[in-house]
C-alpha positions, 0 to 999 in steps of 0.5 A, spaced: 500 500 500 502 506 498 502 513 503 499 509 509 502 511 516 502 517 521 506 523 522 511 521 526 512 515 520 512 519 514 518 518 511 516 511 510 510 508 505 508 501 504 509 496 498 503 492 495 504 489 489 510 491 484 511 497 489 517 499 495 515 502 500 519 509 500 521 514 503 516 519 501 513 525 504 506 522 506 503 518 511 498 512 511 495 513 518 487 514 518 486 521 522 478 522 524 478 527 519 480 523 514 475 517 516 468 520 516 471 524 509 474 516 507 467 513 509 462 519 506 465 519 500 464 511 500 456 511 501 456 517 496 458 512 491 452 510 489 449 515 488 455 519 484 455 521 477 458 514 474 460 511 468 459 503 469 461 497 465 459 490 466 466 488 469 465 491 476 468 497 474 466 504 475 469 511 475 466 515 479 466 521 483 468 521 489 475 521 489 479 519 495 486 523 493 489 516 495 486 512 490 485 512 482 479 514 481 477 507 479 472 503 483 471 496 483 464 491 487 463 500 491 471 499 492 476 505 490 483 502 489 488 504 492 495 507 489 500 502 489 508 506 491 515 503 486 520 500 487 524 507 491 523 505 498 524 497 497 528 497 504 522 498 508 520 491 506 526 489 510 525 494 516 526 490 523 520 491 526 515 488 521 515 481 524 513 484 531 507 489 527 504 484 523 506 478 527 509 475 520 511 469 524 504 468 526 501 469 519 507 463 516 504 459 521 497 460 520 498 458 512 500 450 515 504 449 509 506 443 506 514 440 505 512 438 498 507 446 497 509 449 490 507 457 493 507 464 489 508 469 493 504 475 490 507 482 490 513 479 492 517 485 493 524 483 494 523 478 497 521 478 505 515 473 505 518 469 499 525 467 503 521 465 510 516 461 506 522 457 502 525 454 508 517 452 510 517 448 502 524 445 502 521 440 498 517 444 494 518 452 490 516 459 492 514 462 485 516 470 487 511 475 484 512 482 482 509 487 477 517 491 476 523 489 473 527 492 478 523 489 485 525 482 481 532 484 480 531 485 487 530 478 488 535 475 484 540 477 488 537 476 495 536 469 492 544 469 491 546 472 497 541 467 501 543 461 497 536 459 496 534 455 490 527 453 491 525 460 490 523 463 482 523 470 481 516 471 476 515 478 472 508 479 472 503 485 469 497 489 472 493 484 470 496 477 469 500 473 475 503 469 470 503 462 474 502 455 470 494 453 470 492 448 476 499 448 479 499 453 485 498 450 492 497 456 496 497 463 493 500 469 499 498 476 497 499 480 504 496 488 504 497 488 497 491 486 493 487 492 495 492 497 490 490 491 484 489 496 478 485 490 475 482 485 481 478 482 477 482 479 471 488 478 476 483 473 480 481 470 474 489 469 473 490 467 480 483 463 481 486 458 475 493 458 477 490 454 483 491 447 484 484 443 483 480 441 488 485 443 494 488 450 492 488 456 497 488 464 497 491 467 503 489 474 503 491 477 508 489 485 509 488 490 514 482 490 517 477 495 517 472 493 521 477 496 526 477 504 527 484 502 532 488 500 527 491 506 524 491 505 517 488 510 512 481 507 510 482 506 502 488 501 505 484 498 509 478 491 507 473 489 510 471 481 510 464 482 507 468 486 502 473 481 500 467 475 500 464 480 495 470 480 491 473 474 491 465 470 490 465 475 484 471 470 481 468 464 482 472 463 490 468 462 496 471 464 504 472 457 508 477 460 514 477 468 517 483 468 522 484 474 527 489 472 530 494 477 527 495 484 531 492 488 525 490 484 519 484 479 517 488 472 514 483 470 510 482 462 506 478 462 499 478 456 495 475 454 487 
């Protein structure tokens, strides 16, 4: 996610697919201001001047200046940060702040799983997951030639061969069909330019009949958790979307300090 956290973190912002988190002059954490401007702006929607498609897509005012202007299912899409600030994926305090331990742990992952790690970044979920599927590959995806070339050389550095870094697009992960045990997106899928079509992509590349999405994002439901509304989703919307791609909720953990985990399943 891009522009996420409070003041006192503005030099920081928060990667999702294809993005760094950067050093940039912005902030993330939702003020009370913010909030109601976030949740009005929502409840406008449907009665806002728009130009609707048959795909879930609107454009519509409207517009959180923290998103694109796009809509999709009543949802406005977040702006997705580059590749400039990648080392706030690696920051030291990420696995106490996300309970990223507890997340790995939670996904109850197999030695032989074939994994794609979506959004990937340079690495930080991918190399953790690798030493869980020893027997099995990481498929690390990002969007930005530079974030994969991030990944190649922290998979020499670390020496780790079963992960393979994966060059995707806005619209296609480019994962092999029916392959996939368990595909991870963490705070990421919010800021898809196309969700539709990359779970489409995301739904045919999973292994039939025990294939599972890990979505894993900051929970709106939760007005404590200080992320600004746009980066934030709530179960309801994430059932809405993922049922409109053909994948069912079979498991929601709360567990995590500030994220929903939440399994889907073809």
């Amino acid at each position: 996610m891009n522009d996420c956290f409070a003041a006192p973190q503005r030099a920081f912002g928060v990667v999702g697919i294809g993005l760094g988190m950067g050093l940039l002059a912005f902030g993330c954490t939702q003020m009370p201001v913010e909030s109601r401007t976030s949740l009005v702006g929502e409840r406008r929607l449907s009665t806002a001047v728009a130009t609707a498609d048959t795909t879930g897509y609107e454009t519509a005012a409207p517009r959180d200046p923290n998103g694109i202007g796009t809509y999709y299912l009543g949802r406005q899409i977040a702006h997705v940060m580059g590749h400039e600030g990648a080392s706030w994926l690696e920051r030291s305090g990420r696995r106490q702040e996300e309970g990223t331990d507890l997340l790995l742990r939670e996904l109850k992952l197999k030695t032989t799983d074939v994994v794609a790690d979506i959004g990937a970044g340079t690495g930080f979920f991918s190399f953790q997951l690798a030493k869980r599927v020893p027997r099995g590959e990481v498929l690390a995806v990002d969007i930005q030639p530079e974030m994969i070339a991030a990944l190649q050389e922290n998979k020499q550095k670390l020496k780790i061969r079963n992960v393979r870094p994966v060059l995707g697009s806005t619209t296609n992960p480019a994962l092999p069909a029916d392959s996939v045990d368990v595909v991870l997106i963490v705070d990421a899928y919010h800021e898809f330019d196309h969700p539709r079509e990359m779970g489409r992509a995301i739904r045919r590349a999973l292994r039939p009949g025990t294939g599972r999405l890990a979505l894993v994002e900051y929970r709106a439901e939760d007005p404590n958790v200080p992320i600004k509304r746009i980066h934030k989703m709530s179960i309801r919307q994430a059932r809405k979307e993922m049922a409109a791609i053909g994948l069912i909720l079979t498991d929601s953990i709360e567990t995590l300090p500030q994220q929903h985990l939440l399994l889907f399943r073809k």
